[in-house]
C-alpha positions as a printed Julia matrix, in Angstrom:
275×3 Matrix{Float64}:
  28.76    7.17    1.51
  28.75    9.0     4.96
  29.63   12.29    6.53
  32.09   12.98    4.03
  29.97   12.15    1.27
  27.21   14.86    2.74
  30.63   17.08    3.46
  30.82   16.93   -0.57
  26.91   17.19   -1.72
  25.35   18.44    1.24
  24.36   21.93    0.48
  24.48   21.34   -2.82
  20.85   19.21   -2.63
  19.92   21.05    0.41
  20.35   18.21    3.12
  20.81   20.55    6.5
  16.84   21.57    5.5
  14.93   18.36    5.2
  11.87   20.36    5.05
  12.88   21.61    1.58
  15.15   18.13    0.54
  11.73   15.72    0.95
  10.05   17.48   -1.65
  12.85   17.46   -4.05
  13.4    14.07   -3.59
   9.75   13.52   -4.21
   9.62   15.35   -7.56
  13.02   12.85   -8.78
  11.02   10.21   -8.03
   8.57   11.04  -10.07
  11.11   12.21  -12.66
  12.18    8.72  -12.96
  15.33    9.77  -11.17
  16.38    7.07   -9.13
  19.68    6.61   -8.34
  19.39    9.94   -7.05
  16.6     9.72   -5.18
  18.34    7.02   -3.92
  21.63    8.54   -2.25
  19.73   11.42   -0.84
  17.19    9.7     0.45
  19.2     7.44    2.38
  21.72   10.06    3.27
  18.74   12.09    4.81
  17.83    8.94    7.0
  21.73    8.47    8.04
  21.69   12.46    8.57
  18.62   12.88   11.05
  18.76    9.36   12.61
  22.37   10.93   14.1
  20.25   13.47   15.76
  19.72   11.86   19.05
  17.38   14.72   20.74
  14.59   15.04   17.61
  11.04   16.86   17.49
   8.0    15.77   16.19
   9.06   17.57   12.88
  12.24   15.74   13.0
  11.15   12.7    13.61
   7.94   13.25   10.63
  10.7    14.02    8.26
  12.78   11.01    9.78
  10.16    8.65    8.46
   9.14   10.15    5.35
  12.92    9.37    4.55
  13.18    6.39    5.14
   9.86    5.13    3.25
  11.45    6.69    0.48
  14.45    4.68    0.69
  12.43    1.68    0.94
  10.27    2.16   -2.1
  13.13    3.49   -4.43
  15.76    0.53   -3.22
  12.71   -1.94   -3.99
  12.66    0.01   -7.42
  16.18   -0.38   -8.3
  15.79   -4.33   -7.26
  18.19   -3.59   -4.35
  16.1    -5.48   -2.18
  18.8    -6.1     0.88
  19.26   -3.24    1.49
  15.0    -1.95    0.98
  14.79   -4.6     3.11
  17.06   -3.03    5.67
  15.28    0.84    5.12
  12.09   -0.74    5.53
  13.13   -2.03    8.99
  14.73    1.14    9.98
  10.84    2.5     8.16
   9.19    0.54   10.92
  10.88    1.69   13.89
  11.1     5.1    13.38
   7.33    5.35   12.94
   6.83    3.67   16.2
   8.69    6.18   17.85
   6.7     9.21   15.69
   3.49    7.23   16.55
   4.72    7.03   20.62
   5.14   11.18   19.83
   2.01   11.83   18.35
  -0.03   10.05   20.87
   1.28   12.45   23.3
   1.34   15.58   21.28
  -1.03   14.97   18.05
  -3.53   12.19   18.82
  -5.89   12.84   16.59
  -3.01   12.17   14.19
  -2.05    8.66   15.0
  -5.2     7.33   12.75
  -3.98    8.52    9.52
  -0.21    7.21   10.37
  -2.14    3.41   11.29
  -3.61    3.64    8.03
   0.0     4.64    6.19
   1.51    1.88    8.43
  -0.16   -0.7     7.19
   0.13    0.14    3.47
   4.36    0.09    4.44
   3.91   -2.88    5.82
   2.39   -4.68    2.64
   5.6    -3.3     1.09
   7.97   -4.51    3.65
   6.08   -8.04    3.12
   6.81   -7.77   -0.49
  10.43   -6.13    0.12
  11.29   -9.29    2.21
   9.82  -11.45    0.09
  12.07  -10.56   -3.28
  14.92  -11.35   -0.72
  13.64  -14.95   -0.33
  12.44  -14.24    3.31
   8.69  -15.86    3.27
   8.1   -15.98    7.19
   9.16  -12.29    7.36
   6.93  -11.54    4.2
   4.32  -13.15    5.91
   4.4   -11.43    9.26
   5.13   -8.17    7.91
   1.63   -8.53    5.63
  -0.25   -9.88    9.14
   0.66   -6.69   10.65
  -1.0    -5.0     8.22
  -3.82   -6.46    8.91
  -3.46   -6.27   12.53
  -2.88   -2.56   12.42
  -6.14   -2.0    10.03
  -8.7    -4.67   10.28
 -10.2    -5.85    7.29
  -6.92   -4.5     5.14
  -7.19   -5.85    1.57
  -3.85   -5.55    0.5
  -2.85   -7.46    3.14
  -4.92  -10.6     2.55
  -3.58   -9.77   -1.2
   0.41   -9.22    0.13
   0.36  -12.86    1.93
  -0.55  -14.65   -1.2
   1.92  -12.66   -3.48
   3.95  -13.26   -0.8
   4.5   -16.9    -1.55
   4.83  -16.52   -5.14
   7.64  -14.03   -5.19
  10.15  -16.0    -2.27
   9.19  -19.6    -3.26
   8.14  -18.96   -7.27
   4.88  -21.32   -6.67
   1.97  -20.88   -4.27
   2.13  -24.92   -3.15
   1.18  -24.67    0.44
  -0.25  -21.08    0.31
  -4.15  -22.98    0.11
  -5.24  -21.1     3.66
  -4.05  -17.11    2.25
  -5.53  -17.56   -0.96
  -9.0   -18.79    0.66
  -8.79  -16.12    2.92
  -8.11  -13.26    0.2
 -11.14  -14.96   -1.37
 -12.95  -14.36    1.76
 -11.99  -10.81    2.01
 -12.48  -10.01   -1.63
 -16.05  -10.87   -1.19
 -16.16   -8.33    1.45
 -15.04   -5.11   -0.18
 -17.74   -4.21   -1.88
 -18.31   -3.8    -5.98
 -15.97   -2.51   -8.32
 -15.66    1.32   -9.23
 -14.52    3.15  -12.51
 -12.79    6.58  -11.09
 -11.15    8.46  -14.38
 -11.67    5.2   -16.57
  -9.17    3.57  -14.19
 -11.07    0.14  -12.5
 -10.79   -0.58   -8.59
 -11.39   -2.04   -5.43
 -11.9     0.86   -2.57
 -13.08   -0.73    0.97
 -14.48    1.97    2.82
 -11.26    3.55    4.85
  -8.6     1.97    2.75
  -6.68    3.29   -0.43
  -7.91    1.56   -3.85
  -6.63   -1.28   -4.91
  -5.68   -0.82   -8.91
  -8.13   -3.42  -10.67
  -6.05   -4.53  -13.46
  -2.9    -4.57  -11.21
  -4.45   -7.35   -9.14
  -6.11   -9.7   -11.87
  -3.0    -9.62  -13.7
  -2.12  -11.14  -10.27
  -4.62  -13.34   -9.9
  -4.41  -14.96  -13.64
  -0.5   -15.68  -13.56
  -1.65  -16.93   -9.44
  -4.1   -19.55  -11.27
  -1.6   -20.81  -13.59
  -1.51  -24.43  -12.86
   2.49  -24.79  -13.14
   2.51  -22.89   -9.9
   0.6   -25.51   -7.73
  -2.21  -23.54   -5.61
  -4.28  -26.14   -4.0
  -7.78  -26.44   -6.72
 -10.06  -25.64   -3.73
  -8.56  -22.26   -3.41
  -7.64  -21.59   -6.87
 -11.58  -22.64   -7.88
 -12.89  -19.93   -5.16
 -10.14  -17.26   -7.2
 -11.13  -18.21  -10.48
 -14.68  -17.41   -9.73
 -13.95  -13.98   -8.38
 -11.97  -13.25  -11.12
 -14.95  -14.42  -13.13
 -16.96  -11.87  -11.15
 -14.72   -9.08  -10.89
 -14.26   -8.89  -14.75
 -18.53   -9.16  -15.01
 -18.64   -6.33  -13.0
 -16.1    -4.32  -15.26
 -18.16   -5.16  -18.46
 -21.46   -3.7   -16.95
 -19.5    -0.86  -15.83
 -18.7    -0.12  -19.26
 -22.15   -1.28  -20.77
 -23.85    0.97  -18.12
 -25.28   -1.45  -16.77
 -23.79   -0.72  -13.11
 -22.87    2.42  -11.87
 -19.34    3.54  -11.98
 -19.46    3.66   -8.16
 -22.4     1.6    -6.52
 -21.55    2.78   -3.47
 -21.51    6.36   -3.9
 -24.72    6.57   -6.2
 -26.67    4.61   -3.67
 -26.02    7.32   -0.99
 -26.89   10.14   -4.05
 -30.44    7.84   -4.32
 -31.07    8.42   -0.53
 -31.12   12.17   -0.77
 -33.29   12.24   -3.76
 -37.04   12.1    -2.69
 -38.94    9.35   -3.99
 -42.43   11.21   -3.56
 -43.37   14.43   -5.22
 -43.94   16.54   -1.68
 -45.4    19.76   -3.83
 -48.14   17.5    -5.25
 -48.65   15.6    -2.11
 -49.11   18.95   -0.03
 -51.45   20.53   -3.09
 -53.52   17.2    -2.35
């Protein structure tokens, strides 16, 4: 690929107007289009990374780019070179964070919150490549940039499984997702779909991560019983909390019906001025 490639295909998908390539690139990803998605995304990144002078529009579209390229290279297991978007991923957004102090700072909050959640797949990118340590610090940033960050706590453990295929040694990550798991507050049914939503944070998909924690407890792969008995037990409660969802028993969101019970009077003021 290169210049001559975008010589050949260039205004054919658009590529010398990012603003209107991004969102076709979006919708081929959600076509299921891949190995499309693939070549212009990472042609886009190649194409505005040779801009040396860019704008805070640039640079935006510089970074949306390149998280693409991640994402989709992690989806077509070509995890080398994900790896290698995801690090470009990173420091582009420092610069566009560096921009939007200056310019948009009421902006950079939103962009912490996104950089975390592409850090916990650069932890999992580098991790498919075997790279633990770098799995591990990429997932600690996360945390570091959003305190409290669940899928972090949940990226170091997975972390372990995915470079080393067991979790021997990963006792301390898995006690401390237990911790934080404990911490996020009860389960919520949104459009029948089950998950974990600490306040400020994207959900975490319910199912996704007790499939995760089951095939985590198997005993072949080695986690330490202290830990794995503190997992168990959540998963115990997690799934209790699912079934009483369903029975009725709990509300569908605990949270959010709790602040609808604060706003609805508990004493009948038209009687109690008549009296």
């Amino acid at each position: 690929m290169g210049e001559k490639y975008l010589g050949r295909f260039g205004s054919m998908f658009g590529m010398d107007d990012p603003g209107q390539v991004l969102p076709q690139i979006k919708r081929y990803v959600e076509d299921g289009r891949l190995e499309i998605s693939e070549v212009m995304a990472v042609e886009l990144v190649a194409k505005l990374q040779a801009e040396k002078k860019r704008e805070l529009e640039v640079q935006n579209w510089l970074v949306e780019a390149a998280r693409i390229a991640a994402e989709v290279l992690e989806q077509r297991g070509k995890f080398a070179q994900a790896l290698a978007a995801a690090i470009t991923l990173e420091k582009e957004r420092r610069t566009l964070r560096s921009m939007l102090s200056a310019l948009q700072p009421e902006a950079v909050a939103a962009l912490d919150l996104q950089a975390a959640e592409d850090y916990v797949i650069a932890s999992r990118i580098a991790a498919q490549c075997g790279k633990l340590s770098k799995a591990v610090k990429f997932a600690k940033k996360a945390e570091k940039t959003v305190s409290g960050h669940l899928a972090s706590a949940i990226a170091c453990v997975q972390a372990h499984a995915l470079a080393k295929k067991h979790l021997r040694g990963a006792a301390k990550p898995a006690l401390s997702l237990a911790v934080r798991l404990r911490q996020v507050g009860p389960v919520i049914r949104n459009s029948g779909v089950f998950s974990l939503s600490p306040q400020g944070q994207p959900p975490t998909d319910l199912t996704w991560l007790l499939d995760n924690l089951d095939h985590w407890l198997d005993p072949t792969l080695g986690l330490a019983e202290k830990a794995a008995g503190e997992l168990r037990q959540i998963t115990i409660e997690l799934r209790s909390q699912m079934s009483a969802i369903e029975s009725g028993e709990q509300a569908a969101n605990a949270q959010l019906q709790a602040a609808v019970d604060k706003l609805n009077p508990t004493t009948d003021y038209h009687s109690y001025s008549r009296n």
